[in-house]
PDB file with one MODEL, atoms N, CA, C and O in Angstrom:
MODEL        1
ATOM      1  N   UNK A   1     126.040  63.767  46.641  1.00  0.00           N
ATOM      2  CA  UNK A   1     125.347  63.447  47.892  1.00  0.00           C
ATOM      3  C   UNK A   1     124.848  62.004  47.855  1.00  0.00           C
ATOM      4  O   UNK A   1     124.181  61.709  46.863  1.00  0.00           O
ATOM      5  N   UNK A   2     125.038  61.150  48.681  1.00  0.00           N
ATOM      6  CA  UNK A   2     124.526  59.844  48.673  1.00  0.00           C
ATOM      7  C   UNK A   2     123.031  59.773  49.028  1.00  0.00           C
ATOM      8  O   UNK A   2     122.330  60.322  49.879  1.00  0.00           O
ATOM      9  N   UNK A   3     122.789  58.765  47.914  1.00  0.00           N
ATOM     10  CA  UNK A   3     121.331  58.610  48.678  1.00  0.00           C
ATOM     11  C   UNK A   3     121.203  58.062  49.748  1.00  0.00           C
ATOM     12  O   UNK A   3     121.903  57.078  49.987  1.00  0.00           O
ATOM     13  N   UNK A   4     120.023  58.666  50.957  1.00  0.00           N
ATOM     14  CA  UNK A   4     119.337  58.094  51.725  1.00  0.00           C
ATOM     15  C   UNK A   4     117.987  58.243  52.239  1.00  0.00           C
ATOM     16  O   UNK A   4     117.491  59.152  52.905  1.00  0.00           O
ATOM     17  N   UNK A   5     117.492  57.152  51.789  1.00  0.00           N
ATOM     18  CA  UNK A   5     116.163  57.454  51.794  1.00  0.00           C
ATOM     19  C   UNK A   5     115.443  57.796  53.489  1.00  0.00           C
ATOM     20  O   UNK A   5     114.249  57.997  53.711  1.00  0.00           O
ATOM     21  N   UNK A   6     116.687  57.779  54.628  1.00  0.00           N
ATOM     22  CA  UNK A   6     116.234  58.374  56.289  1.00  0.00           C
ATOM     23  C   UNK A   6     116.283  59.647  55.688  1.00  0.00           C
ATOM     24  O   UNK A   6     115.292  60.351  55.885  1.00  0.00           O
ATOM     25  N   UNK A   7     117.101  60.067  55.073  1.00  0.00           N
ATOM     26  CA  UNK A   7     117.735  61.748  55.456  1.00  0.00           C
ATOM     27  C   UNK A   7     116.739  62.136  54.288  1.00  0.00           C
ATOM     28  O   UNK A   7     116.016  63.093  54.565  1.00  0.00           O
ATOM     29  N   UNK A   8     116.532  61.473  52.803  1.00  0.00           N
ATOM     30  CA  UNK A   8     115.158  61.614  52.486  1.00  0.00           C
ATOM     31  C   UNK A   8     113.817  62.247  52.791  1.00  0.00           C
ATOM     32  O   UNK A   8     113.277  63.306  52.470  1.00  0.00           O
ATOM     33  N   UNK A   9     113.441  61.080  53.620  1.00  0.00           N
ATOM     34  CA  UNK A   9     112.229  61.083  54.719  1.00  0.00           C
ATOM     35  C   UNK A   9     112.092  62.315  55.969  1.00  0.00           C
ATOM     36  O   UNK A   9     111.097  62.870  56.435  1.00  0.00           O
ATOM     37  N   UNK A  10     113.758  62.479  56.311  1.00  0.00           N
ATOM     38  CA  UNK A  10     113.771  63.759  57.263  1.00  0.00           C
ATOM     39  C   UNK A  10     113.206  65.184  56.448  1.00  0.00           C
ATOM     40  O   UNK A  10     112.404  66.043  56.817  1.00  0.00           O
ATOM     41  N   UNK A  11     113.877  65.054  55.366  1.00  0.00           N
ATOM     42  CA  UNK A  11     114.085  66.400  54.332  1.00  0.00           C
ATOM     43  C   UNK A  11     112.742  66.892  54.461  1.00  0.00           C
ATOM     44  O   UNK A  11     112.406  68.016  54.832  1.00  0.00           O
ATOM     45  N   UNK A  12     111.747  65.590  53.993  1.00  0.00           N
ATOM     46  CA  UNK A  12     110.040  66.134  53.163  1.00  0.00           C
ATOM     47  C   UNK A  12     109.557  66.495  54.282  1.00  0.00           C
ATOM     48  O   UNK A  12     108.564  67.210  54.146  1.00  0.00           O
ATOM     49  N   UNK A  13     109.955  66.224  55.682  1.00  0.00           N
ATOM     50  CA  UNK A  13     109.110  66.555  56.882  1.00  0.00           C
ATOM     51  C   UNK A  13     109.150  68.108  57.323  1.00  0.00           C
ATOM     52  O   UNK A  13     108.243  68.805  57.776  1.00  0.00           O
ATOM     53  N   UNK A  14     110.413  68.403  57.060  1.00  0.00           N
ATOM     54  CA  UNK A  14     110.175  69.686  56.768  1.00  0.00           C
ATOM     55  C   UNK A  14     109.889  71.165  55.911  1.00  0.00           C
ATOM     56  O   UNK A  14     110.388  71.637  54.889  1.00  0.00           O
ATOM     57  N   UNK A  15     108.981  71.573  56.724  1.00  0.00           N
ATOM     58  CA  UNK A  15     108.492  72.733  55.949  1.00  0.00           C
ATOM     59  C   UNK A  15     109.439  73.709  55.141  1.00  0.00           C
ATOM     60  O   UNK A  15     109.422  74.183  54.005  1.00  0.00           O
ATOM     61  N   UNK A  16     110.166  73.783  56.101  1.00  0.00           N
ATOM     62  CA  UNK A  16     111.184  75.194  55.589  1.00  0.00           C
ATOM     63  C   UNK A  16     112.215  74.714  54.484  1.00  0.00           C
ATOM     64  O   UNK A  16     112.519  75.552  53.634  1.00  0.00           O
ATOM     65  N   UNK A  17     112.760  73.508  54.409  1.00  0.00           N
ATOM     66  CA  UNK A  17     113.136  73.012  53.613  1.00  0.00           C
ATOM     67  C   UNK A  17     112.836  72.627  52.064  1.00  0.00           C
ATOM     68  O   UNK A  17     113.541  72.530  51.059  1.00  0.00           O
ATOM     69  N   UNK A  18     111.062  72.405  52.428  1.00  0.00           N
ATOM     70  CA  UNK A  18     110.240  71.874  51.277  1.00  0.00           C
ATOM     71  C   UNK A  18     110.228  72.969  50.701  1.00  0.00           C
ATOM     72  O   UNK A  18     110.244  72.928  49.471  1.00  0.00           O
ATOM     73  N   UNK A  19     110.192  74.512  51.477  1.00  0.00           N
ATOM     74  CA  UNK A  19     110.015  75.702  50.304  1.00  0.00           C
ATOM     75  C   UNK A  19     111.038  76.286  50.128  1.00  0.00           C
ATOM     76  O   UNK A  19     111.164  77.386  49.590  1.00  0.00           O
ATOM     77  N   UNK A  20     112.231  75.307  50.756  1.00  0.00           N
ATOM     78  CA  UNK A  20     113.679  76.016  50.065  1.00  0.00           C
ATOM     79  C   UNK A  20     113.800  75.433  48.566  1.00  0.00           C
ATOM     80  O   UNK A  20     114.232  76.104  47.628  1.00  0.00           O
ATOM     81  N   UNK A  21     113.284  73.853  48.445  1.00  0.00           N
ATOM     82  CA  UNK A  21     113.719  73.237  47.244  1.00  0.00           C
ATOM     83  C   UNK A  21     112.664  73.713  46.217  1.00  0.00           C
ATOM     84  O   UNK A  21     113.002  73.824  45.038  1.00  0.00           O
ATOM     85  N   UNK A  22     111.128  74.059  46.692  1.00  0.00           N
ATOM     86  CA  UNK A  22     110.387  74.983  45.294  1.00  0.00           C
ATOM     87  C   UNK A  22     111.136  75.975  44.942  1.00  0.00           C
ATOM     88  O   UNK A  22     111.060  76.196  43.733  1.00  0.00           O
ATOM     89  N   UNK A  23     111.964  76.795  45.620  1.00  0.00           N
ATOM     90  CA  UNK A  23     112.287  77.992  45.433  1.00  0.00           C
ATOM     91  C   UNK A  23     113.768  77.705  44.737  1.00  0.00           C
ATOM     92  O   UNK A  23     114.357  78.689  44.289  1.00  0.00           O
ATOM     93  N   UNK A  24     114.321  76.555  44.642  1.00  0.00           N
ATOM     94  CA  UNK A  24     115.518  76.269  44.140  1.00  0.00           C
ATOM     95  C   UNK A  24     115.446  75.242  43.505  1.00  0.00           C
ATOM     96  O   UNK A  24     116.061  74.267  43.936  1.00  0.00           O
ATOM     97  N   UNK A  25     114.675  75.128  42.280  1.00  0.00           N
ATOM     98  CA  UNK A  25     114.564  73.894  41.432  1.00  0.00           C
ATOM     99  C   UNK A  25     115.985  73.256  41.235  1.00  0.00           C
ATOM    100  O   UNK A  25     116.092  72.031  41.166  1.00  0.00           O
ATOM    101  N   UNK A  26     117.161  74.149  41.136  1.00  0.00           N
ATOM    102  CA  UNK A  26     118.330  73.675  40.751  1.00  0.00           C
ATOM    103  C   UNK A  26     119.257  72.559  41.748  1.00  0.00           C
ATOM    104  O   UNK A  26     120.072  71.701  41.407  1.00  0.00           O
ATOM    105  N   UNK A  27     118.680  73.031  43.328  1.00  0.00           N
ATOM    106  CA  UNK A  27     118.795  72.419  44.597  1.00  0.00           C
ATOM    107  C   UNK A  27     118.599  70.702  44.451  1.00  0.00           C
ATOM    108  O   UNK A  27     119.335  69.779  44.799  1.00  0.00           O
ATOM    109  N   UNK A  28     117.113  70.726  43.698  1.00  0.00           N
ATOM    110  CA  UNK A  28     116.206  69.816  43.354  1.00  0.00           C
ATOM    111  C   UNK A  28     117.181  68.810  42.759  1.00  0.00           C
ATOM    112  O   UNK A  28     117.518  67.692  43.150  1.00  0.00           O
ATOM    113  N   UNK A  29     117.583  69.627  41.560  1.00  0.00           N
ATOM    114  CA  UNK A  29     118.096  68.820  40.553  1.00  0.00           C
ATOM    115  C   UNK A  29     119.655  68.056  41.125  1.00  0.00           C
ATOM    116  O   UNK A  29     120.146  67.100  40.525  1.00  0.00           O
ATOM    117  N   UNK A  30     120.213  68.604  42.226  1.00  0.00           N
ATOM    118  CA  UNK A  30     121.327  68.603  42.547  1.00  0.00           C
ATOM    119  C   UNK A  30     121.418  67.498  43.730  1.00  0.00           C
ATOM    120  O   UNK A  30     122.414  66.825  43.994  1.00  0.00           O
ATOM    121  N   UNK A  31     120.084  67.455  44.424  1.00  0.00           N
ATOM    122  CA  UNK A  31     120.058  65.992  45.624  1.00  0.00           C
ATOM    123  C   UNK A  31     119.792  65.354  44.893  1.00  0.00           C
ATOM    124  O   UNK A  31     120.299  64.294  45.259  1.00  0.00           O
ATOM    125  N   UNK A  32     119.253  65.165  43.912  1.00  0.00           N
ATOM    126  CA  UNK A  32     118.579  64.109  43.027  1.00  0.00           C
ATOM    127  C   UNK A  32     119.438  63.219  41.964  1.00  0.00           C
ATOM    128  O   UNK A  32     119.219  62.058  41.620  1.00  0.00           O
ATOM    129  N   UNK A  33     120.308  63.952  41.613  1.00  0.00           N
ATOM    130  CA  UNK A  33     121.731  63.828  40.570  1.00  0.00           C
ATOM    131  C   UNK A  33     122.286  62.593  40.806  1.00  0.00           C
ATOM    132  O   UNK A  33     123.301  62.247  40.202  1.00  0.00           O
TER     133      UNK A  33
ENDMDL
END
């Protein structure tokens, strides 16, 4: 996945998202890679 720090910034704004990636540390590890 390329970084971008818009689609970034979109990601953290959402809620449902933010407790998809607690709930999927591996998710975490995988945008981050």
């Amino acid at each position: 996945m390329a970084q971008s720090p818009e689609l970034a910034k979109q990601l953290t704004q959402d809620p449902e998202f933010m407790t998809q990636l607690v709930q999927n540390p591996e998710l975490v590890s995988a945008l981050t890679a």
